[in-house]
C-alpha positions in Angstrom: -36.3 -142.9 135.0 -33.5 -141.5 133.5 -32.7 -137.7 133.2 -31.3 -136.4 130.1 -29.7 -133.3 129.5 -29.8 -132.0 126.1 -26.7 -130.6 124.6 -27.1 -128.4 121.8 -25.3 -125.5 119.6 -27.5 -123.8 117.0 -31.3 -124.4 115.7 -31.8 -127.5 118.2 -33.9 -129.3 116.0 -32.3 -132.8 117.0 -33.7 -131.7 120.4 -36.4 -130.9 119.7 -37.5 -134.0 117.8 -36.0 -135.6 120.7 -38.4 -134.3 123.7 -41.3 -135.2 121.2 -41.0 -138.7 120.7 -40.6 -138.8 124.6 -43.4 -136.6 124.8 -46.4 -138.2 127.7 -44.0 -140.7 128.9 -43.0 -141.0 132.4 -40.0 -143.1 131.9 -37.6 -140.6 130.4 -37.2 -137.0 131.5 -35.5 -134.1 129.9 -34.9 -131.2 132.9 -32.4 -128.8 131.0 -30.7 -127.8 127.3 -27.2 -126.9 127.5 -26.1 -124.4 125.1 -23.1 -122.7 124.6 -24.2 -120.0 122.6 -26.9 -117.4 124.1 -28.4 -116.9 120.3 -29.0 -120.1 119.7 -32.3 -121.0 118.3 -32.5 -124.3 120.9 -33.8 -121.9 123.1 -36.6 -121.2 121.4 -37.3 -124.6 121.3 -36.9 -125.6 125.0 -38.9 -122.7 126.2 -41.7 -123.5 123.6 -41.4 -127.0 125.0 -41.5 -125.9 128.9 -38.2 -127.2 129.2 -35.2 -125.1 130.7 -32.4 -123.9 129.1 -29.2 -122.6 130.2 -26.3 -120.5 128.7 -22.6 -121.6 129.2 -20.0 -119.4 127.7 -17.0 -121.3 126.2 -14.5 -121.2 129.0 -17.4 -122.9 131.3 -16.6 -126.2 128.8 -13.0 -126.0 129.1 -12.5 -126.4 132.6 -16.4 -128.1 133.0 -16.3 -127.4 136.7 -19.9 -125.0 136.6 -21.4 -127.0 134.0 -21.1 -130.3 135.8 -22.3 -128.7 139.1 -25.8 -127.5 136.8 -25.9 -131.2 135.8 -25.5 -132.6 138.9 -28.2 -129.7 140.8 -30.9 -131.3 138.2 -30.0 -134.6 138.7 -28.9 -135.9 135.3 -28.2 -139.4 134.5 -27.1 -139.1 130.9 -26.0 -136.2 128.0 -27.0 -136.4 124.9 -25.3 -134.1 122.2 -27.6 -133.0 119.3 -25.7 -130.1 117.3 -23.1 -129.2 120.1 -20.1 -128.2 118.6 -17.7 -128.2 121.4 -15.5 -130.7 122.9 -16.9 -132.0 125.9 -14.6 -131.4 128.7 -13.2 -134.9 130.7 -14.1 -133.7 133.9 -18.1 -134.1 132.2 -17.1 -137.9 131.0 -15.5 -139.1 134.1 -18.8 -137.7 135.8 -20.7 -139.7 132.9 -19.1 -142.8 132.0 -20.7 -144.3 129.2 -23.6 -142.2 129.9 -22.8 -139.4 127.2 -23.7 -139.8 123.3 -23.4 -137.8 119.9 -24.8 -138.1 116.4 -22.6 -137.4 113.9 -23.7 -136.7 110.1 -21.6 -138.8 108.5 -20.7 -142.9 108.7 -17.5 -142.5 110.9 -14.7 -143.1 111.0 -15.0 -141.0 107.6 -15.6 -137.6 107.4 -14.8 -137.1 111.8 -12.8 -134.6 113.9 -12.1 -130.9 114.6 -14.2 -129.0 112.2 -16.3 -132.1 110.6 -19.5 -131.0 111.4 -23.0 -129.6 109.8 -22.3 -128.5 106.2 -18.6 -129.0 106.1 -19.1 -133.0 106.2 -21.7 -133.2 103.7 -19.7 -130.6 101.6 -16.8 -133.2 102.6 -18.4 -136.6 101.5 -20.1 -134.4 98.4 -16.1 -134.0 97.1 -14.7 -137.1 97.7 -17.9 -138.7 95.7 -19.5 -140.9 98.3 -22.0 -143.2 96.7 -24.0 -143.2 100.6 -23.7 -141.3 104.2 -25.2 -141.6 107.1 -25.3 -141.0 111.1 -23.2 -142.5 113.6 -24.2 -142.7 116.9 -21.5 -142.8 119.5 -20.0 -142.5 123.0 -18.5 -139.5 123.4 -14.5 -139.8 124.4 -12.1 -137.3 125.0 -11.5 -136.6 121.0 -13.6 -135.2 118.1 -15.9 -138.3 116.5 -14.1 -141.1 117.9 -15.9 -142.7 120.8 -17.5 -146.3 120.9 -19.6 -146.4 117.6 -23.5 -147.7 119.1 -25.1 -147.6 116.1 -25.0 -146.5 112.1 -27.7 -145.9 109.3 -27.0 -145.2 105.9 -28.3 -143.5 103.0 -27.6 -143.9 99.0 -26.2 -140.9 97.5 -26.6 -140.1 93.5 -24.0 -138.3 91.8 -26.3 -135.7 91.3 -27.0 -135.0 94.8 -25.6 -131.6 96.0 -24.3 -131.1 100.0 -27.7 -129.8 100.9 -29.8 -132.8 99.1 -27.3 -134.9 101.3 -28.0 -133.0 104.3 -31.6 -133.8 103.9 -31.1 -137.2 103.6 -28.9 -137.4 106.9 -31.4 -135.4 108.5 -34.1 -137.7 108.2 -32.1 -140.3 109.3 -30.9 -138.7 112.1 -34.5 -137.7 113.3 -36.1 -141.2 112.5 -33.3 -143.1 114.6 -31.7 -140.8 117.2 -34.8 -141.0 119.7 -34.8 -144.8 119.2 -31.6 -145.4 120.1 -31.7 -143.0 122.9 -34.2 -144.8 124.2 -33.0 -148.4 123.9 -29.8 -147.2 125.6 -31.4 -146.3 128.7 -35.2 -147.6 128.7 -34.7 -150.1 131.6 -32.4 -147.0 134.0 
């Protein structure tokens, strides 16, 4: 049964949606969501879902040392990254090799990197008049958005769609597919 920590920045809706499709299964556990930002709303979340959540303050993910040592005190297998804005630190991939994933809200390469992320990409892909976007689900490497791509879903786009009719879009994608692949990744751990 693999144990998956939760990674997540702001509202944790990703996370949520996450810990429900799992919901009344044995096979896949979820003992702790990572945050690095006390106010975030994925607290919420995790408590109203019984599951713990824990505070790191940005230094914690430079260096990575106390975060890994959580990780490893609850036994995770695997990190997945729903809304977590920060660069994950190498001393966290060499610990997880292949085991650590993101969604990003666009169909990568395009619309990737430092500062590509939420609004700004769909503001992004909006401008540069995309006729589709999409999620990219990925390893996560040692740089912004560029890790092994696992899998991709797209969306059309009309030129009269506005960033947040985009962001809807994406959104339903994302929630419709990240569990899924999630759970063909590591179903047979």
């Amino acid at each position: 049964m693999p144990r998956i920590a939760l990674f997540a920045s702001g509202s944790g809706s990703n996370a949520e949606n996450i810990i429900r499709y799992f919901e009344g299964r044995a096979d896949f556990s979820f003992p702790l969501v990572v945050s690095n930002r006390a106010d975030a709303y994925v607290h919420e979340r995790a408590k109203a879902l019984g599951v713990p959540s824990v505070t790191f303050p940005r230094e914690d993910f430079v260096d990575g040392t106390r975060v890994l040592e959580r990780l490893q005190a609850e036994r995770v297998d695997a990190v997945v990254l729903a809304g977590f804005l920060l660069r994950v630190p190498q001393v966290l991939i060499d610990a997880f090799p292949g085991r650590i994933v993101n969604i990003h809200p666009a169909l990568l390469p395009k619309f990737g990197g430092k500062g590509m992320y939420g609004h700004h990409v769909h503001e992004a892909v909006k401008a540069a008049g995309e006729t589709e976007s999409g999620i990219t689900i990925h390893h996560v490497n040692g740089q912004y958005d560029e890790g092994d791509i696992i899998f991709q879903a797209r969306c059309p786009i009309s030129p009269d769609d506005t960033p947040d009719d985009i962001a809807r879009k994406v959104h339903e994608l994302e929630y419709e597919h990240y569990p899924q692949v999630i759970e063909q990744l590591w179903e047979n751990s």
